[in-house]
Phi, psi and omega in degrees: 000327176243151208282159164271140181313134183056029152327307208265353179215151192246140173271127199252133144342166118241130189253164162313191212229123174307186179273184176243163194256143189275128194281218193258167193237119165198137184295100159264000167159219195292307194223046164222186181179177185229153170210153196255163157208181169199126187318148170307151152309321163236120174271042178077358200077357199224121160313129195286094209300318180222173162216144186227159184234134191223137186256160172255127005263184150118355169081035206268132205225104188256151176234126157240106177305063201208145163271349174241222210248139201202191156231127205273099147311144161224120194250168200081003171270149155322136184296171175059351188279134192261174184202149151225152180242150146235148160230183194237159172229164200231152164220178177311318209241348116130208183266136187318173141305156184296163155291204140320111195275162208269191159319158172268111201259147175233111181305164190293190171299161184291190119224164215273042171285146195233167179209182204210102155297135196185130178096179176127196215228151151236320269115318175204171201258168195226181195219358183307121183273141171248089166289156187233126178266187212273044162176052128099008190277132163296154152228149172356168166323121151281112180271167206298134164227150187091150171286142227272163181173168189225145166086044180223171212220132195227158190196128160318138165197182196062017200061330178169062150235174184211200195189132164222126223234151165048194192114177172258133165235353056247051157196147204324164170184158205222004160339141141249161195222098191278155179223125209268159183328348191267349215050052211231107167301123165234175192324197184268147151222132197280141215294127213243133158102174182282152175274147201184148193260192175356100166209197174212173161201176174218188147246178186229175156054031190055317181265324202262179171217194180198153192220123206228147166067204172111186189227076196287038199102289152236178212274140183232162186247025171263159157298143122250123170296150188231111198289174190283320204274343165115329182287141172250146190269188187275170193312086168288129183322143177265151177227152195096166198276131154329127166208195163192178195054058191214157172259164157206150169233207132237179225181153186056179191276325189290349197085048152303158159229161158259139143265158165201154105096190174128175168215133171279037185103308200226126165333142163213186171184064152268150187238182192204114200250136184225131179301143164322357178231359177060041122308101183292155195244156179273205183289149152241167188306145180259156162272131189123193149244119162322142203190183184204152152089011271194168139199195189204157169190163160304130166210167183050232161249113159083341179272184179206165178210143160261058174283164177054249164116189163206156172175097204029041133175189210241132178233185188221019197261156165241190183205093172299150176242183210234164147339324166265040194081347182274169204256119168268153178309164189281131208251138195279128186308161168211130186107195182283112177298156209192158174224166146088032210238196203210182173193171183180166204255161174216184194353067178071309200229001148297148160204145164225146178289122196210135185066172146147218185212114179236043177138316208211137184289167193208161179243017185284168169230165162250125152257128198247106178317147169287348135295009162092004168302137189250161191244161193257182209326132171231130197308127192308108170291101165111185197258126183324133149192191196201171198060031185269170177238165160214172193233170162251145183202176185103039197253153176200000000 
């Protein structure tokens, strides 16, 4: 009359994750790409934990922690280079077939950017240049052209020149120094906008740069834009907190910039997002530990990063910002904590950290990965010194 146990139910298996079916594939710079999907049909019975995407040829492997259909970076490729990807989805019980591999995607070109330090304080202040070549080695001394002078700021324009603008020589000075695709300083051209020190600047708008904030004595929040030709324009009214001892960089694919961190009397680390048109934005709340003495530079597509600093002593902790601009929590420093030093990006998706002062100036450098890993001490090339500034120049 009654059925035998477990007639009326079958105990269901649980299998791997079908495969999942494969989107489109696209190349995001020298050595990244993307790849779409869309989740399998069946997980198996066991929720799916990742997809991981693996490319042809070289075996190179991005993961996403998500169970339904997304898109996978994959970092680490080669320039130039052509690719397909396929992916697998994972479950508790463990991984698929490959899917289907995706279009053939070709990463960009290498590129030969290079960057250059340059000015600063030893003991007495100097106008002595550092080129940095597209895969970080400092070189020896440039002697100096222009005047020598400290607490002053540099930016990438033009696609691939640079500028170093204002500082102290021992009095305020709104001076410029152009630097040509060769690294090649050329004399002061005299100086448009107020004069004024520790300030920072970056660049916007793919070309252009903008040099924000500083101190005539005490600290103020205007600005000047800097044309793709190298002029610089006149005071725009500032917007955002007075501040001076502050970074800046660009960040995102349209050409944005940040301001961070910096001090009003008192540390702070509110940042300021500047438009592709170079319109500054007002504060936004800050991230991080409030700090001075600070600097930033571009690295991977579209990112930025913020190290080192002082804030009643000298630190080595950083702050990534993400493509749309946010400002990340503090990542635990690696090298010598260190302040007054300066930074710039290189070889396309790179920065590197250079100089500055932790008691005594020093001449060491950091190189910062296309994923934004700093790297610890690489022994100092050219003369210790701190209130300098660096640029990127070179783009090709």
């Amino acid at each position: 009359m009654f059925a035998a146990p477990n007639s009326f139910f079958t105990k269901r298996t649980l299998t791997k994750p079908d495969a999942p079916t494969i989107g489109t594939a696209t190349a995001t710079g020298i050595s990244t790409a993307t790849v779409d999907f869309t989740q399998p049909a069946s997980n198996g019975g066991s929720v799916i934990i990742s997809y991981t995407a693996t490319s042809s040829p070289g075996g190179i492997t991005g993961v996403l922690v998500q169970a339904g259909s997304g898109t996978i970076t994959v970092s680490g490729l080669a320039s130039s280079t052509s690719y397909t990807f396929t992916v697998t989805a994972t479950n508790a019980i463990g991984t698929s077939v490959a899917s289907a591999a995706s279009n053939s995607i070709t990463t960009s070109a290498a590129v030969t950017q290079k960057a250059i330090f340059g000015f600063g304080f030893n003991g007495s202040r100097v106008s002595t240049t550092n080129l940095v070549s597209n895969t970080g080695v400092v070189a020896t001394n440039t002697t100096g052209i222009g005047t020598g002078r400290e607490g002053l700021a540099a930016s990438s324009y033009g696609g691939d020149k640079a500028i170093f603008g204002f500082g102290y020589v021992p009095s305020y000075s709104s001076l410029t120094n152009l630097v040509a695709n060769t690294g090649v300083v050329a004399t002061d051209t005299t100086g448009v906008g107020t004069a004024r020190a520790y300030l920072a600047a970056a660049g916007y708008g793919t070309d252009k740069a903008i040099f924000g904030y500083g101190s005539t004595g005490s600290a103020v929040s205007l600005s000047n834009l800097v044309s793709n030709t190298g002029v610089v324009s006149t005071d725009t009214a500032g917007v955002g907190t007075a501040r001076n001892a502050l970074a800046a960089t660009s960040y995102g694919s349209s050409g944005q910039a940040i301001f961070g961190y910096g001090t009003t009397g008192s540390n702070v680390s509110l940042t300021n997002l500047v438009s592709n048109a170079g319109v500054i934005a007002t504060d936004t709340a800050g991230v991080g530990t409030v700090r001075s003495w600070l600097a930033a530079a571009t690295y991977g597509t579209g990112l930025a990063v913020f190290g080192y600093g002082f804030a009643g002593g000298y630190l080595s902790m950083t702050n990534r910002v993400s493509s749309a601009g946010v400002v990340a929590t503090d990542t635990t420093g690696v090298g010598t904590s260190r302040g007054f030093l300066a930074a710039a990006g290189y070889g396309g998706d790179k920065a590197i950290f250079g100089y500055g002062d932790n008691g005594g100036n020093v001449s060491m450098t950091n190189l910062v990965s296309n994923t934004g890993v700093v790297a610890t001490d690489t022994t100092g090339v050219g003369t210790a010194r701190s209130y300098l500034a660096a640029a990127g120049f070179s783009f090709s």
